[in-house]
C-alpha positions in Angstrom: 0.0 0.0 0.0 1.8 3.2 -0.6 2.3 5.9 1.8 1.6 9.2 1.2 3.2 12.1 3.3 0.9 14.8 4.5 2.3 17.5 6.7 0.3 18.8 9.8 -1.7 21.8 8.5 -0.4 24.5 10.5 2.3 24.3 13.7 1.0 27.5 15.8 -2.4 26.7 16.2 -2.7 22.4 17.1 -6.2 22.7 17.4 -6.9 23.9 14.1 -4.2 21.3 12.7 -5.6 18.4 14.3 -9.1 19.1 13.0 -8.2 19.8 9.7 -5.6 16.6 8.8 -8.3 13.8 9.1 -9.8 15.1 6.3 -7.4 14.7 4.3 -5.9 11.8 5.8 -9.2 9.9 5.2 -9.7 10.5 1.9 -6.2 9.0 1.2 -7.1 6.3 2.9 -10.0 5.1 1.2 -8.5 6.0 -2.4 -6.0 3.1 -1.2 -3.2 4.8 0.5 -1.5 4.6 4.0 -1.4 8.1 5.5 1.8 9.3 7.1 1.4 12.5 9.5 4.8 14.7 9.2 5.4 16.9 12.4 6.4 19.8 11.5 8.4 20.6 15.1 10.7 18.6 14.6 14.5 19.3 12.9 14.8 18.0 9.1 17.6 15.6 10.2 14.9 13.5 12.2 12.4 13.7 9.5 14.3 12.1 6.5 13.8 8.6 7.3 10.0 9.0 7.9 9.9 11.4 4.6 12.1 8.6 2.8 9.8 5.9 3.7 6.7 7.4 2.0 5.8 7.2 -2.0 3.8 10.3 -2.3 2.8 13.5 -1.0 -0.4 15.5 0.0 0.8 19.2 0.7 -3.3 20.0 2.5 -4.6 24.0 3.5 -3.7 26.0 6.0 -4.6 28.9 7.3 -1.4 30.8 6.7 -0.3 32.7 4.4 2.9 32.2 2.4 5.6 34.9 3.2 5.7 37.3 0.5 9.4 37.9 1.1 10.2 34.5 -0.4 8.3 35.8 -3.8 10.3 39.6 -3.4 7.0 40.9 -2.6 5.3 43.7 -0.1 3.8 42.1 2.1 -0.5 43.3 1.7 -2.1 44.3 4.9 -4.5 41.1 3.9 -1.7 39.0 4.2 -1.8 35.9 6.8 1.2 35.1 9.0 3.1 33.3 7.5 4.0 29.2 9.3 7.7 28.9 8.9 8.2 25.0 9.9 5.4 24.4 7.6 7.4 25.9 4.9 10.3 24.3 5.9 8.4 20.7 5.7 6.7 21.8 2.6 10.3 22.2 0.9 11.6 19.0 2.7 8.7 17.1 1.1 8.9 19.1 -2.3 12.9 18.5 -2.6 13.0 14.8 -1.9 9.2 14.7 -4.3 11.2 16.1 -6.5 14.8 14.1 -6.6 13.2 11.2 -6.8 9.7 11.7 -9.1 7.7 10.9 -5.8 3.5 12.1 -6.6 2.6 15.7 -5.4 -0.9 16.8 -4.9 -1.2 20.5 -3.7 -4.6 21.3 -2.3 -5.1 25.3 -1.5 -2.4 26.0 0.3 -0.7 23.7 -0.8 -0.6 24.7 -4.8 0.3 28.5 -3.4 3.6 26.2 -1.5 4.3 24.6 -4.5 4.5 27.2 -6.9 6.5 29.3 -4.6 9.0 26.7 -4.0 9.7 26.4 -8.1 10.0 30.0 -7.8 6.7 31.2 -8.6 4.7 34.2 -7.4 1.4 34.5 -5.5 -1.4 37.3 -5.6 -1.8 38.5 -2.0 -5.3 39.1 -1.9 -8.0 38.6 -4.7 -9.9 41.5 -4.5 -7.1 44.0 -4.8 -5.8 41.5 -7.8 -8.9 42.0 -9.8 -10.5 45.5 -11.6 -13.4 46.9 -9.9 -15.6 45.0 -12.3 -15.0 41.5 -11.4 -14.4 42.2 -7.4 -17.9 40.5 -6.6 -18.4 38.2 -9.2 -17.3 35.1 -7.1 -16.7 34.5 -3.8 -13.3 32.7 -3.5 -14.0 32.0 0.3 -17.5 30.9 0.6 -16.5 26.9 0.9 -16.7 27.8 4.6 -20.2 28.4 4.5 -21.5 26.1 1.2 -20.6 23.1 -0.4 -20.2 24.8 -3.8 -18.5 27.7 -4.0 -17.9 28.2 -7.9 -17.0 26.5 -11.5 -13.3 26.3 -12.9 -13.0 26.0 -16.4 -10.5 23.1 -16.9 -8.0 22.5 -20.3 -9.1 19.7 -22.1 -5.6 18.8 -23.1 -4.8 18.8 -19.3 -3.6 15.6 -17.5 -6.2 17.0 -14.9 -8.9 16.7 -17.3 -7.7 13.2 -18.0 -7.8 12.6 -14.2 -11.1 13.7 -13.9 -12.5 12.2 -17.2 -11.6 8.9 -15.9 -9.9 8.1 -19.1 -7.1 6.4 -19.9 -6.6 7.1 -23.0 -5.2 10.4 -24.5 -6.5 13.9 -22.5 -6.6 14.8 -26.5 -9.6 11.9 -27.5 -12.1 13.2 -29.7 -14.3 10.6 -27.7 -13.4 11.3 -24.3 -12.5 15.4 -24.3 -14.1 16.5 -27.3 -17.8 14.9 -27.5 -20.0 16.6 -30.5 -20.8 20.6 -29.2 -24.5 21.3 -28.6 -26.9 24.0 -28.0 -26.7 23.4 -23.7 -23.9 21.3 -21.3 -22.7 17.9 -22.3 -22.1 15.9 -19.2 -18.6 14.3 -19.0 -17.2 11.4 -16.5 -16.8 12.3 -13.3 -18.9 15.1 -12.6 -17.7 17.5 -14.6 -19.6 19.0 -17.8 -18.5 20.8 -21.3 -20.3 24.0 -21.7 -21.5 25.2 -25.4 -18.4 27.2 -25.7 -16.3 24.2 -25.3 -15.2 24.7 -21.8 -15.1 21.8 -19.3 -16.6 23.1 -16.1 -16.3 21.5 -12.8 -18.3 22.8 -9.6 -15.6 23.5 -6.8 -15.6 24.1 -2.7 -13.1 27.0 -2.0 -12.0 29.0 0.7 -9.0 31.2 -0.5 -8.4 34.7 -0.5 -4.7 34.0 -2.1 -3.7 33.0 -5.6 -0.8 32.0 -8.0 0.0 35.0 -9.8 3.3 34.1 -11.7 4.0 30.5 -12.4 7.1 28.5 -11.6 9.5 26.5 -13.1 8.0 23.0 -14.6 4.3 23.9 -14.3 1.7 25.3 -16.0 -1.7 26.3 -15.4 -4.8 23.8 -16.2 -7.9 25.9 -14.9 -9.0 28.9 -14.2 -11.9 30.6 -12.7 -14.3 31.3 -15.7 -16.0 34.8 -14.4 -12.9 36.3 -13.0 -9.8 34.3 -14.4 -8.1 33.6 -11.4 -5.9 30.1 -11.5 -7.6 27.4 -10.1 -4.7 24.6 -11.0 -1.8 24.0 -12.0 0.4 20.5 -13.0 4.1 19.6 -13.7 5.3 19.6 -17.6 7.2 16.8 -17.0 6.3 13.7 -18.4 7.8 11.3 -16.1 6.5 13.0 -12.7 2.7 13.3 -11.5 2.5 16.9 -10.2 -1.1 18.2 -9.5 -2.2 21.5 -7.8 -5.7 22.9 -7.3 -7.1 25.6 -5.4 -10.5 23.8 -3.8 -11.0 21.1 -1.2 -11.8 17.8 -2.6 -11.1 16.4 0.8 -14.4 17.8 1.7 -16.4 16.5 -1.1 -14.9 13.2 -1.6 -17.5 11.1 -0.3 -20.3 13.3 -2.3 -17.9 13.8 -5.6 -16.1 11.5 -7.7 -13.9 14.4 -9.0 -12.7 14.5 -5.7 -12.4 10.8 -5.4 -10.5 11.2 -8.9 -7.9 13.3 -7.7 -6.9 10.9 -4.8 -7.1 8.1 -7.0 -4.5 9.4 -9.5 -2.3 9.9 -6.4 -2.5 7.0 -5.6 -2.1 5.2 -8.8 1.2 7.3 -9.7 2.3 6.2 -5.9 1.9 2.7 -6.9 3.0 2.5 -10.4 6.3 4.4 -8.7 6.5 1.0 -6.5 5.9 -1.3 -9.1 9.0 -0.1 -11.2 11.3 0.1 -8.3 10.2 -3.6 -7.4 10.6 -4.3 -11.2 13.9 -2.8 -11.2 15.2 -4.4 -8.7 14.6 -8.0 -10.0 16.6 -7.2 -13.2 
């Protein structure tokens, strides 16, 4: 079974931390993986053999904010504190994911960390990012207080669309990505559905004020809000190493969703298939 790496959520505030990982932790578990809490008060020296012994990685919310100094930014009065040894875990976890083509999923938080860490940038605080126009048109928090908070409009030649599709053929089959237009919605696997203008839109729980803003090195962005453009995910461009990012919860949904089962899943499969070729390699 592999084990997948999730750090604790936040390392000021153990209450909030220890009510948030279950989620997450759970929904590992029943997409088939072993769930492996990383403390984050501990020195990195004692956490390499318990980050070596895992297959995969979860980087889950938080409710800080990334420091802007580590983008060369002001910091915006809107701005979180930042969580230090959570950043220090994050790039523990990121550099060994990294070395050795372990699976990343980045949930909230957790895409901000990753695209900072390949040297991206993050927008501070929606509302400032956006003209006056489009302030109000979605409510980037309210998966607090509903189960849906908006769409994101997801690139049909994305490996997330592929994810979520179910498919496992090509992200660029007519049949499974490109099904005849029509006059309303066509539905597509896994919950998601492709609008008459050809976009594929998936309904989403959020609760982020913060954003990626400039994109690092070896990603590229796969969704973005439809009414207000704001990035929703991003993945790795490289071929050989499962990289996914998104800015809702699927934690929250998964028992109600099976996008958010799909998401999991795909960890978990490129957490396995990672085993199988090191067992395979080591019988040659």
């Amino acid at each position: 079974m592999p084990r997948i790496a999730i750090p604790l959520p936040h390392s000021a505030d153990p209450k909030y931390a220890e009510r948030a990982i279950p989620q997450y932790e759970r929904a590992v578990q029943l997409a088939g993986g072993e769930s492996v809490r990383i403390p984050l008060d501990r020195p990195s020296s004692q956490l390499a053999d318990l980050i070596a012994s895992c297959d995969g990685v979860v980087l889950p919310g938080s409710k800080a904010d990334v420091d802007p100094g580590r983008f060369h930014a002001p910091r915006s009065p809107h701005t979180a504190a930042a969580d230090p040894r959570r950043d220090a875990v994050d790039n523990l976890l990121l550099e060994d994911a990294c070395r050795l083509r372990k699976p990343v999923l980045g949930i909230c938080y957790g895409l901000q960390s990753l695209n900072v860490f390949r040297g991206g940038s993050l927008v501070q605080h929606i509302p400032d990012f956006l003209p006056e126009e489009l302030r109000t048109k979605v409510n980037h928090e309210a998966g607090r207080k509903v189960a849906i908070a908006h769409d994101v409009a997801i690139d049909a030649d994305s490996k997330l669309a592929q994810v979520l599709s179910g498919s496992p053929t090509s992200p660029h089959s007519k049949e499974n990505c490109h099904p005849e237009r029509s006059e309303g919605p066509t539905q597509l696997g896994h919950g998601f559905v492709q609008s008459a203008d050809g976009k594929q839109l998936l309904p989403v729980n959020s609760s982020h004020h913060q954003s990626a803003e400039r994109i690092g090195g070896g990603l590229r962005i796969v969704a973005r809000c439809p009414d207000d453009g704001i990035i929703e995910a991003l993945e790795g461009t490289s071929p050989d190493h499962f990289v996914l990012a998104v800015q809702w919860h699927p934690e929250r949904s998964f028992d109600d969703d099976p996008a958010s089962r799909a998401l999991f899943r795909a960890l978990i499969d490129g957490a396995r298939a990672r085993q199988t070729g090191f067992a395979g390699n080591s019988r040659r």
